[in-house]
MILO-7939 format. One record per residue: x, y, z of N, C-alpha, C in turn; residue in three letters. Coordinates in steps of 0.05 Angstrom, whole numbers, plus 32768, in hexadecimal, padded with zeros to 4 digits. Layout:
<nodes>
XYZXYZXYZALA/...
</nodes>
This chain:
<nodes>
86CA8796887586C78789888F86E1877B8896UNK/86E3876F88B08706876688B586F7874C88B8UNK/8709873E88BD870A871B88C086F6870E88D2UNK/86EF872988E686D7871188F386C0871A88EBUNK/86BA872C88D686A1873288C98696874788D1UNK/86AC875988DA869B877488EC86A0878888CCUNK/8689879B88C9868187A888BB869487C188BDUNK/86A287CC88A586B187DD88AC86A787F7889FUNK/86A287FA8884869988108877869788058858UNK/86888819884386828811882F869B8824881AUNK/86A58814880386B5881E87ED86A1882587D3UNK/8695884387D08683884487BC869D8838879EUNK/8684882F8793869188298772867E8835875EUNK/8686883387458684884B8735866788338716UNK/866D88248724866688108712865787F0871DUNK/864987E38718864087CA8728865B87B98723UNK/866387AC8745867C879B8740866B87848754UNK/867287688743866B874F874C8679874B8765UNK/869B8754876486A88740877186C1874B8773UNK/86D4874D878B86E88758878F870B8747879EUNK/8719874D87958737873887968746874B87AEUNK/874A873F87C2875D874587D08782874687D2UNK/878E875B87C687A5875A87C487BC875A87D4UNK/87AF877287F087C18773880D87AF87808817UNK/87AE877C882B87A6878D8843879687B2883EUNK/87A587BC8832879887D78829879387DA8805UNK/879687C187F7878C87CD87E0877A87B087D8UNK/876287B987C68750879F87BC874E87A3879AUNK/874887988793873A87998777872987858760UNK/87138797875886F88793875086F2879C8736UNK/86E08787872986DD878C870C86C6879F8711UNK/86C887B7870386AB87C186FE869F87B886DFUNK/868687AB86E0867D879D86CB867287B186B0UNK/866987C986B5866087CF869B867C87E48691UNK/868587E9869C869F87F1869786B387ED8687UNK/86AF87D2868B86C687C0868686E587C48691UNK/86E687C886A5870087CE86B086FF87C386CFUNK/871B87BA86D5872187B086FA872B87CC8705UNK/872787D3871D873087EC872B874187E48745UNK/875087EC8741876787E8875E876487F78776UNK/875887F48784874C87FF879E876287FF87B3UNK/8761882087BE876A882187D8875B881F87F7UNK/8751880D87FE8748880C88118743881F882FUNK/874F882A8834875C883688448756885E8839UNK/8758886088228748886E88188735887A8806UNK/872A885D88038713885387E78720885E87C7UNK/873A886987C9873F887887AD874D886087A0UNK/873F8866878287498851876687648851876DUNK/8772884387678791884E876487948848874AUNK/878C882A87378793882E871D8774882A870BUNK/876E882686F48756881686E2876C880686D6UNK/876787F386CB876087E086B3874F87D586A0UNK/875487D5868D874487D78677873E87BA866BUNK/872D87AE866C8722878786678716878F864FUNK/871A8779863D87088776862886F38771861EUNK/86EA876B863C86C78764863E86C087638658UNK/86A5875E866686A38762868386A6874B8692UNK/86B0875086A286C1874986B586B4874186D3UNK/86AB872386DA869A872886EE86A4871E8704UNK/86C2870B870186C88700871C86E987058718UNK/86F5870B872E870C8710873287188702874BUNK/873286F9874C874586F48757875B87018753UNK/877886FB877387898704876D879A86EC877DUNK/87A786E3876A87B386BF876387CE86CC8763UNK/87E286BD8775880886C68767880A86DA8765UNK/880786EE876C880E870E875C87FD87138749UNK/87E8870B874387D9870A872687BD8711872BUNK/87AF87248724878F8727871C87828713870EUNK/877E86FD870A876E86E88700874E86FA86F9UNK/874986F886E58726870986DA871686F386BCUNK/870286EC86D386F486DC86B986E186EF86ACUNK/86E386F0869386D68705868686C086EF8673UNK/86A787018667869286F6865A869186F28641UNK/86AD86EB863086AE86E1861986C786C78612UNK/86BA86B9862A86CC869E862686E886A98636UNK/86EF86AB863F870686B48646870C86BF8664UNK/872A86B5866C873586B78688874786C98682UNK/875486DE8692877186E98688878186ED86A4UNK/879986EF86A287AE86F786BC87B9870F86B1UNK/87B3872086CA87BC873B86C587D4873F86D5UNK/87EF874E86DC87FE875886E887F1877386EFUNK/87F58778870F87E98792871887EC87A68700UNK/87FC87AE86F3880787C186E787EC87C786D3UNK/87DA87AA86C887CF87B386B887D087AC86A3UNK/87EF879586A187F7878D869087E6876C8686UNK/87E4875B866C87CE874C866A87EB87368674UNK/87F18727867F88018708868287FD86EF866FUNK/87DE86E5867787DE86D7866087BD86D5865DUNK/87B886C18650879186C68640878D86A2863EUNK/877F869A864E876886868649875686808639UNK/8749866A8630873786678628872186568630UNK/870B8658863A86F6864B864486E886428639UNK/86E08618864486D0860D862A86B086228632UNK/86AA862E8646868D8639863E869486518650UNK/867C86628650868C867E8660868C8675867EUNK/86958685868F86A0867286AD869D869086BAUNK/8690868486D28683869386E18696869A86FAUNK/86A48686870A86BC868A871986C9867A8716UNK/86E78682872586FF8670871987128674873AUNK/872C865F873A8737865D874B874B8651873BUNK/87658652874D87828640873F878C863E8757UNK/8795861B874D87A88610876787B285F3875DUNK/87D285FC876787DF85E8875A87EC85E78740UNK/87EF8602873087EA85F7871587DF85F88708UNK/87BC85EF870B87A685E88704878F85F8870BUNK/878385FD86EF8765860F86F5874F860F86F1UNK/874186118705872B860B8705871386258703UNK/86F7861986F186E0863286EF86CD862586F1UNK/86BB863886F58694862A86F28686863D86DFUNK/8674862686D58667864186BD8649863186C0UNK/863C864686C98626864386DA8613863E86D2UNK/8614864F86AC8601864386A085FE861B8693UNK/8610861D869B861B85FB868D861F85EE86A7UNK/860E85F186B5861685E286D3862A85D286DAUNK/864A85DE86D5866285CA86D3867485D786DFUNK/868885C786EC869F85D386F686B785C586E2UNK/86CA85DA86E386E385D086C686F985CB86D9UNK/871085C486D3872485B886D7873F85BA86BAUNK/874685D486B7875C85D186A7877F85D786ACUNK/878B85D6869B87A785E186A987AB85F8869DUNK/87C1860686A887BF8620869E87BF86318684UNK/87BB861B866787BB861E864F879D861D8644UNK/878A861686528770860C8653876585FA864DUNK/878085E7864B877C85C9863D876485B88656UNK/874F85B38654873B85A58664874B85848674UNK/874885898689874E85728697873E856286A2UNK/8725856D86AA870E855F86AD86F0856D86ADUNK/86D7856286B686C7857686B086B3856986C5UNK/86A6857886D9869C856786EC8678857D86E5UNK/8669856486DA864D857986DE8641857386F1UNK/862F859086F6861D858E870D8600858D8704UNK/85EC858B870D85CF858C870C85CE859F8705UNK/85B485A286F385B185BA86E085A185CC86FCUNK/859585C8870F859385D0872785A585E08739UNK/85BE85DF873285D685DC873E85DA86068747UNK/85E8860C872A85ED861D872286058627873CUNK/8623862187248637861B8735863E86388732UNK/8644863D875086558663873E867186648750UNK/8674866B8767868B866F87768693865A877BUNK/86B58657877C86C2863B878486E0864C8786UNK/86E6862B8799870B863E87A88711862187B5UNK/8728861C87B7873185FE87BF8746860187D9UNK/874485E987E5875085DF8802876785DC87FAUNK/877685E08809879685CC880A879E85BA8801UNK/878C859D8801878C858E87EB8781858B87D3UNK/877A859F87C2877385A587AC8751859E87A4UNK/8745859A87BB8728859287B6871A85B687B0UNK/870685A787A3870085CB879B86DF85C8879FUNK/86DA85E887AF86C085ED87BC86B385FE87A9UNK/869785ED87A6868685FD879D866D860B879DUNK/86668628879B8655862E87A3863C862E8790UNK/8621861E8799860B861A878185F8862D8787UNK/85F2863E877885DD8653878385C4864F877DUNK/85B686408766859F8637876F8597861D877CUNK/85A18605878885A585F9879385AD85F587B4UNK/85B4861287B685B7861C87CE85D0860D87E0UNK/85EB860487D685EE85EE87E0861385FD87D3UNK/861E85EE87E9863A85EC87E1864485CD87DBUNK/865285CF87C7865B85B187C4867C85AA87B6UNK/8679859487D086A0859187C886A7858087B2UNK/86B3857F87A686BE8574878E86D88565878FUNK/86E38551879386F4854387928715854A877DUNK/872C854B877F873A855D8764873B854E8750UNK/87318530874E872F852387348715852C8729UNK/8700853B873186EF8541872486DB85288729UNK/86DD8519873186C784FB872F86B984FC874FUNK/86C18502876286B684FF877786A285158776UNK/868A8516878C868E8532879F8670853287B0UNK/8665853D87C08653854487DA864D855A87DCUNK/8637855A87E6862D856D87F4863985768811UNK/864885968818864D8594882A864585A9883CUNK/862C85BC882B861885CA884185FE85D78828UNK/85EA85D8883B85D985E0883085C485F78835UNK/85AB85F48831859A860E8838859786168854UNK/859785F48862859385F3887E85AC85FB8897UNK/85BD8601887F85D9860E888885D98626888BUNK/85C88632887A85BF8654887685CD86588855UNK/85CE8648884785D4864E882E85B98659881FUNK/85B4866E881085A48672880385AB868087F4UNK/85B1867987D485C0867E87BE85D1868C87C5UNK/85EA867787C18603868287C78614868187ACUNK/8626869787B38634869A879C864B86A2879DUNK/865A869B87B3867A86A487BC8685869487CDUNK/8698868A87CB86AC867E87E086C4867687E2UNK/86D2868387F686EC867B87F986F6866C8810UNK/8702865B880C871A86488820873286538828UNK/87358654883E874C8657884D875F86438853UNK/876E863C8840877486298847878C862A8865UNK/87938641887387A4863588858793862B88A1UNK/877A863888998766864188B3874F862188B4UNK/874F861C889487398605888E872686158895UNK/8718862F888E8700863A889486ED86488878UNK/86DE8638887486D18642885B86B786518854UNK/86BF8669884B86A9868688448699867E8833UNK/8686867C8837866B867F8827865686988824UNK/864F86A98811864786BE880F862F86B887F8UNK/861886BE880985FD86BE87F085FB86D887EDUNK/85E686D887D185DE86E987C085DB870287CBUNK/85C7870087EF85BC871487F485D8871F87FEUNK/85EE87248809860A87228816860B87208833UNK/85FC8706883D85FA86FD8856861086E8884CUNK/862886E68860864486D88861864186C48874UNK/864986AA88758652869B888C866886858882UNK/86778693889A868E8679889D868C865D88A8UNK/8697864E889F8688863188AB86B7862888ADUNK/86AE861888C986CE860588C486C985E588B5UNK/86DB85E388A986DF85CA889386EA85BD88A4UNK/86E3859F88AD86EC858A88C586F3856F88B0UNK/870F856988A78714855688978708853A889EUNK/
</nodes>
């Protein structure tokens, strides 16, 4: 689809993929989970251009700095170079469901432990903000000033988090049209923030400081 949500056409995949990283304009790429491998997608004409091979499955992806960011399901974050090549390897205090980096600093949620993390890029823990065992934190992505959004999918609810980890609010809910959500990204030049539930009904909402 393009930016205002118009429906463009479907990219078959070969494999169930959670979740897909935008790299430019004509290419994307997506973990296929029983696979165990990310595929580098031509958009433009749905063909693989490369695989990658993960050490375990692979359910959320980013593409951070030049880098594939992939949280995989045995404790562990890794940074890939397109090429395929591994950069470097994380370690996660529990397995982590989505992740984001900004600043420096990285952040994940692990959904079964209703918590959002806060480490620096060695995985040294900086803080640890829990949520209600209600909560169930999964997608998150941060503003300009480093506050980081989160999406709670059984809770139905997005909630902001402060970057010391100690604050945070509710800043939409079911009555918003959230109903288990599990994706979201910030724009930060636009201040306009994507929210995507389970079923893949999308809405953008603008963030008013």
């Amino acid at each position: 689809m393009n930016q205002e949500g118009k429906y463009i056409k479907n990219i078959p995949a070969e494999d169930k993929c959670y979740d897909v990283a935008v790299i430019d304009k004509d290419t994307v790429a997506s973990p296929l989970v029983k696979q165990k491998n990310i595929v580098i997608v031509d958009v433009n004409s749905s063909k693989v251009q490369r695989s990658i091979p993960t050490s375990s499955k692979c359910c959320n992806i980013n593409y951070i700095g030049k880098q594939l960011v992939v949280n995989l399901t045995n404790k562990t974050i890794q940074f890939f170079h397109l090429s395929g090549n591994i950069l470097s390897t994380l370690s996660t205090a529990k397995n982590s469901s989505h992740c984001s980096v900004f600043n420096g600093e990285f952040y994940y949620t692990t959904h079964r432990s209703h918590a959002v993390y806060s480490t620096d890029l060695n995985g040294e823990i900086r803080w640890m903000f829990g949520c209600q065992k209600s909560d169930c934190p999964t997608g998150i992505s941060n503003d300009a000033s480093g506050n980081i959004f989160v999406a709670c999918s059984d809770s139905n609810q997005l909630v902001v988090v402060g970057q010391d980890g100690k604050k945070s609010r509710i800043l939409l809910t079911k009555e918003d049209g959230l109903h288990e959500p599990i994706a979201t990204h910030y724009n930060r030049i636009s201040n306009n923030i994507l929210v995507c539930n389970v079923s893949g009904q999308c809405f953008v909402y603008k963030v008013i400081n």
